[in-house]
C-alpha positions as CSV (number, residue, x, y, z in Angstrom):
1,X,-18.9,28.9,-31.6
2,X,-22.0,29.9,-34.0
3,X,-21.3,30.2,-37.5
4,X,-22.8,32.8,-40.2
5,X,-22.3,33.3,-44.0
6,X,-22.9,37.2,-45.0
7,X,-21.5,38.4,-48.3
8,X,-18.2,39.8,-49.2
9,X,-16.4,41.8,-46.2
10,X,-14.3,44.3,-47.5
11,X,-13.2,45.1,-43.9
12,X,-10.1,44.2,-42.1
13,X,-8.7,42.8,-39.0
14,X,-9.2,45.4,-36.1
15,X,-12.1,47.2,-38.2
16,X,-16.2,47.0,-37.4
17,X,-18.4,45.5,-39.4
18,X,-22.0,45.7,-39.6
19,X,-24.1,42.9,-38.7
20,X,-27.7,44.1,-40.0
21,X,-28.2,41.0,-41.5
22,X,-27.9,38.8,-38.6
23,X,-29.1,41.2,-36.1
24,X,-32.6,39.6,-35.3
25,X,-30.9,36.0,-35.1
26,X,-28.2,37.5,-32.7
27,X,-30.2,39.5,-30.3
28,X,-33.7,37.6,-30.6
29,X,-32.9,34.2,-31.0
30,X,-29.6,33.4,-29.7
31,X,-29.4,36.4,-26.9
32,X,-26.2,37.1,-28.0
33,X,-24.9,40.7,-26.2
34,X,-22.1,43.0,-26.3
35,X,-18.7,40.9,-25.5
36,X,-20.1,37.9,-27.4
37,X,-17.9,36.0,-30.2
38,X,-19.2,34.7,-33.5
39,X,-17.7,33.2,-36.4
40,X,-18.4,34.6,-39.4
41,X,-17.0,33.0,-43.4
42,X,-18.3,35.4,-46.8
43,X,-18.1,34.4,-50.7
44,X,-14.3,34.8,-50.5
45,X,-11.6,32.4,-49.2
46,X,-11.7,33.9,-45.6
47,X,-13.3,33.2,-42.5
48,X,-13.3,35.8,-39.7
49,X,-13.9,35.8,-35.5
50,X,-15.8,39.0,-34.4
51,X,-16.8,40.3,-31.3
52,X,-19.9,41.8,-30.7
53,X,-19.7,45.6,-29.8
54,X,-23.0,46.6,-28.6
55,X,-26.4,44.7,-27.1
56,X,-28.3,45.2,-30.2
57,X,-25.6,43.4,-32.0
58,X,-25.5,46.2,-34.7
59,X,-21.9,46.1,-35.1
60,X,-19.2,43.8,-34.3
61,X,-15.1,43.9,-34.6
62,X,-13.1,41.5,-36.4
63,X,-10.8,40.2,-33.6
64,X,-9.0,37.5,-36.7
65,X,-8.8,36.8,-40.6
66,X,-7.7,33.5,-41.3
67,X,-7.9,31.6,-44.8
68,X,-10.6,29.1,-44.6
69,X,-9.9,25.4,-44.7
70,X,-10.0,23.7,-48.3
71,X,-13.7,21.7,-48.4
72,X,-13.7,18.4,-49.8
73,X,-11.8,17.1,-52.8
74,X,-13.4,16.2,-55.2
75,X,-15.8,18.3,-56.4
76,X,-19.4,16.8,-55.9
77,X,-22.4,17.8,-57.7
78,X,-25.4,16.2,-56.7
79,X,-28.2,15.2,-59.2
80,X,-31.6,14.2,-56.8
81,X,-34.3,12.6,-58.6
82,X,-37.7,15.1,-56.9
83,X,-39.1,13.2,-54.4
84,X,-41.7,13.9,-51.8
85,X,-40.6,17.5,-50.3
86,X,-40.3,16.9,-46.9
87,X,-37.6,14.3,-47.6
88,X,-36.4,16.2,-50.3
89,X,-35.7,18.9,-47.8
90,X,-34.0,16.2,-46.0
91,X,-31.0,15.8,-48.5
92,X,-30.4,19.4,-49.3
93,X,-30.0,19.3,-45.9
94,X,-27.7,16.2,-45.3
95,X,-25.9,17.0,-48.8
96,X,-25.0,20.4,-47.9
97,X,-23.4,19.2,-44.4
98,X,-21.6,16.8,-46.1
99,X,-19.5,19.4,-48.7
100,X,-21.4,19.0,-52.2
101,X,-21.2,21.8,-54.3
102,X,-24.1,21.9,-56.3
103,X,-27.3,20.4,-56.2
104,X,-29.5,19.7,-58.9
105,X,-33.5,18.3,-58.8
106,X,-33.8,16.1,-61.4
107,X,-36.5,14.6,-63.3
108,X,-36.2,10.3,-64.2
109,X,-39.0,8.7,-65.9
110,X,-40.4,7.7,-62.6
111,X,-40.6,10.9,-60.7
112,X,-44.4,12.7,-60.6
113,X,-44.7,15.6,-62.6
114,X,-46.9,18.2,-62.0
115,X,-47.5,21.0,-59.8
116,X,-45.0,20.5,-57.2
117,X,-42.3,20.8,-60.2
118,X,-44.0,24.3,-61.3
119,X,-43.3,25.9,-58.2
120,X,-39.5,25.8,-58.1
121,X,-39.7,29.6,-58.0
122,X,-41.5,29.3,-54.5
123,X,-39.4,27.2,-52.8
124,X,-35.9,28.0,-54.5
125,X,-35.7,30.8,-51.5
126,X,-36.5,27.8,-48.7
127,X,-34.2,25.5,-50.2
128,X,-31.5,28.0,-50.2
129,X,-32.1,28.9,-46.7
130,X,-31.6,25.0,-45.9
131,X,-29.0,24.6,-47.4
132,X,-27.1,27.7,-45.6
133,X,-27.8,26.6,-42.5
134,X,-26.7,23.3,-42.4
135,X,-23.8,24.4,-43.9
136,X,-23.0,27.3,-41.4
137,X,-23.7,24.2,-38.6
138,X,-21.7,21.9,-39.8
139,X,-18.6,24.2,-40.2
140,X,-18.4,24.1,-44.3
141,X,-17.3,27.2,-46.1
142,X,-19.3,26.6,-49.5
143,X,-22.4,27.1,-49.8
144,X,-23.6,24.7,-52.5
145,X,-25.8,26.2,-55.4
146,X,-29.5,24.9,-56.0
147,X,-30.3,24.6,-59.9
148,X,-33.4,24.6,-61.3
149,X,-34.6,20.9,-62.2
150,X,-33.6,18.7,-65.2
151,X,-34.1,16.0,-67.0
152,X,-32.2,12.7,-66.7
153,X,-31.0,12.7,-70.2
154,X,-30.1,16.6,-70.1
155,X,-27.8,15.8,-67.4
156,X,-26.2,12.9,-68.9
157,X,-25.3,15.5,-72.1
158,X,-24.7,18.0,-69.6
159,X,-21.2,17.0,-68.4
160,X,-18.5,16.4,-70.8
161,X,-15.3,14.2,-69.8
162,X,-13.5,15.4,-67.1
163,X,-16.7,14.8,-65.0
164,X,-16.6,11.0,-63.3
165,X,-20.3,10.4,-62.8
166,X,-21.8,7.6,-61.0
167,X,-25.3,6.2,-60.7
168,X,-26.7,4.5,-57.7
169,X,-29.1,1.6,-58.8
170,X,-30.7,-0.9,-56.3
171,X,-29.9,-4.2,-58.5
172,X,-27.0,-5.3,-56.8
173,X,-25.7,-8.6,-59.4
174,X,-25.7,-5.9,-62.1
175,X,-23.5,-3.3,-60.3
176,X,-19.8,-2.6,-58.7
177,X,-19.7,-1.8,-55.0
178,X,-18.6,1.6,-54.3
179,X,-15.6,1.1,-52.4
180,X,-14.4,-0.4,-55.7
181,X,-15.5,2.2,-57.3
182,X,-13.6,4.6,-55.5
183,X,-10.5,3.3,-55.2
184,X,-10.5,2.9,-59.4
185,X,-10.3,6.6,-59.4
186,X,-6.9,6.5,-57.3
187,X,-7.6,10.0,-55.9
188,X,-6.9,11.7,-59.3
189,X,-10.7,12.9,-59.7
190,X,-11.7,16.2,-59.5
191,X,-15.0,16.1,-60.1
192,X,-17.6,13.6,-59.3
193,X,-21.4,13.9,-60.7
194,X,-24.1,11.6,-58.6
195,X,-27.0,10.2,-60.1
196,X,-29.7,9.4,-57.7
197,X,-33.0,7.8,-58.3
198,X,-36.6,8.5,-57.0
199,X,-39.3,6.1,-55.5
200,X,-39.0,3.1,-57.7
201,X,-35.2,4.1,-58.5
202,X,-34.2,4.4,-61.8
203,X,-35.6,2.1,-65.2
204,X,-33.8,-0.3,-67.0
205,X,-33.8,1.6,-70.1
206,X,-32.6,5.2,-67.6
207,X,-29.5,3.0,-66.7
208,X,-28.7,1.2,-70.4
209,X,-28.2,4.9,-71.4
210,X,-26.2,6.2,-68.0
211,X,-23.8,3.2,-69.4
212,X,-23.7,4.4,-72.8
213,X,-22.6,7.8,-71.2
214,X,-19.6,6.3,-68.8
215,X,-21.7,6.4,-65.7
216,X,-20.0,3.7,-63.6
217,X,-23.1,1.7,-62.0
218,X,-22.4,1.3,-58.4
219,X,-24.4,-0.1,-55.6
220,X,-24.6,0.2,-51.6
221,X,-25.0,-3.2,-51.0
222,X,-28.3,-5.7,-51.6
223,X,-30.3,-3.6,-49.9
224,X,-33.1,-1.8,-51.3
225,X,-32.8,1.5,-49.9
226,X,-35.0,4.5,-49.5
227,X,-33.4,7.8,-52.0
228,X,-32.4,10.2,-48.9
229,X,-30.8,7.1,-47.7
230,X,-28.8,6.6,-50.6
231,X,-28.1,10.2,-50.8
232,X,-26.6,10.3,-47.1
233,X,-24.8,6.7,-46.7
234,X,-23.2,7.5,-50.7
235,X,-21.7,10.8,-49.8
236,X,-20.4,9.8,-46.5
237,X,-18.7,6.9,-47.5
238,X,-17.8,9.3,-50.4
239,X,-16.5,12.3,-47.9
240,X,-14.3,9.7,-45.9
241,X,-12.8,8.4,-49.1
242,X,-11.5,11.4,-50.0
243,X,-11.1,13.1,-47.0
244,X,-7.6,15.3,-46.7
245,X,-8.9,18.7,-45.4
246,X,-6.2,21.7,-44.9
247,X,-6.2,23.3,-42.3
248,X,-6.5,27.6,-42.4
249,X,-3.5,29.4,-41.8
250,X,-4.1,33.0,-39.8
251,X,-3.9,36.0,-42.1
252,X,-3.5,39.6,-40.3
């Protein structure tokens, strides 16, 4: 069944609701018509099953209110070195599917300043757009927040203790293997920061400093790998870890 994210519903079961916001997606591009059944989850902790009333999908009645499932624990937030946009794209994408909660573009000593960093504004409203789609196809119920970029060393002052961080670096005699890694934390982590490099990854000086500032330095294998590859594989493996979803319970 398709999925949507609208904000806050104040109605309740057995009410309408209006669906202005979805309307040209529901009668244009999916041909949905009266008799129809969507999903639908808002900014709360519920997700709800309407039926669509009319052909123009104007208005539709909430058949069920359920409490959503729990998304993955721990909290992940995500901090991308910028790299070309079209792979950039790419991991919003994949990282929003897979249950982070926050995304951050970062910039390392390696990454290419310039215009493509000045026009954040522009694409903030494309990126967020990614992102909730590939969370409302996936079947999450977050919709992970895009920051505005930041340095490397910002970030490493950024988050205090009760943050685990861990950096990805391609030097795999100087690194732990993730699976290690994980299973140090004995599923007592709350939240997990990820430090992910650009083309060229990240310099030997970037990672003297992530040590300094309890980054665990963690490696995929001795692979050199491409960043939206690290950024996919990592928070897969990462996802199954810690994987222990609850399931919604109905809620009239």
């Amino acid at each position: 069944m398709h999925r949507f994210f609208v904000n806050h519903i104040k109605e309740k079961k057995g009410e309408d609701v209006s669906l202005d916001s979805l309307r040209h997606q529901l009668k244009n591009v999916l041909r949905f018509r009266k008799d129809d059944f969507i999903e639908i989850f808002d900014d709360t902790s519920f997700e709800y099953s309407i039926r669509i009333l009319d052909d123009n999908c104007d208005f539709g009645e909430i058949i069920s209110k359920r409490i959503r499932k729990i998304e993955m624990y721990p909290e992940i937030i995500l901090c991308q070195s910028f790299i070309k946009n079209d792979r950039f794209e790419l991991i919003l994408e994949k990282s929003s599917e897979l249950g982070v909660t926050q995304i951050i573009p970062m910039i390392t000593e390696r990454v290419q300043s310039g215009s493509k960093l000045k026009n954040f504004d522009s694409k903030h409203s494309r990126w967020r757009k990614i992102i909730q789609e590939a969370v409302e196809q996936s079947g999450g119920n977050v919709i992970p927040t895009i920051e505005s970029f930041h340095t490397f060393k910002d970030l490493l002052n950024l988050f205090d203790d009760q943050y685990e961080k861990i950096l990805f670096w391609e030097k795999f005699e100087n690194s732990i293997d993730l699976k290690t890694c994980l299973n140090s934390y004995q599923n007592n982590i709350k939240k997990l920061i990820i430090f992910i490099g650009p083309v060229g990854g990240f310099s030997e000086s970037e990672v003297s400093i992530a040590r300094e500032n309890r980054c665990k330095i963690v490696t995929l294998g001795d692979r050199v790998l491409k960043s939206e590859t690290v950024a996919i594989s990592s928070l897969s493996i990462i996802r199954y870890h810690f994987q222990g979803l609850v399931s919604g319970k109905y809620k009239n």
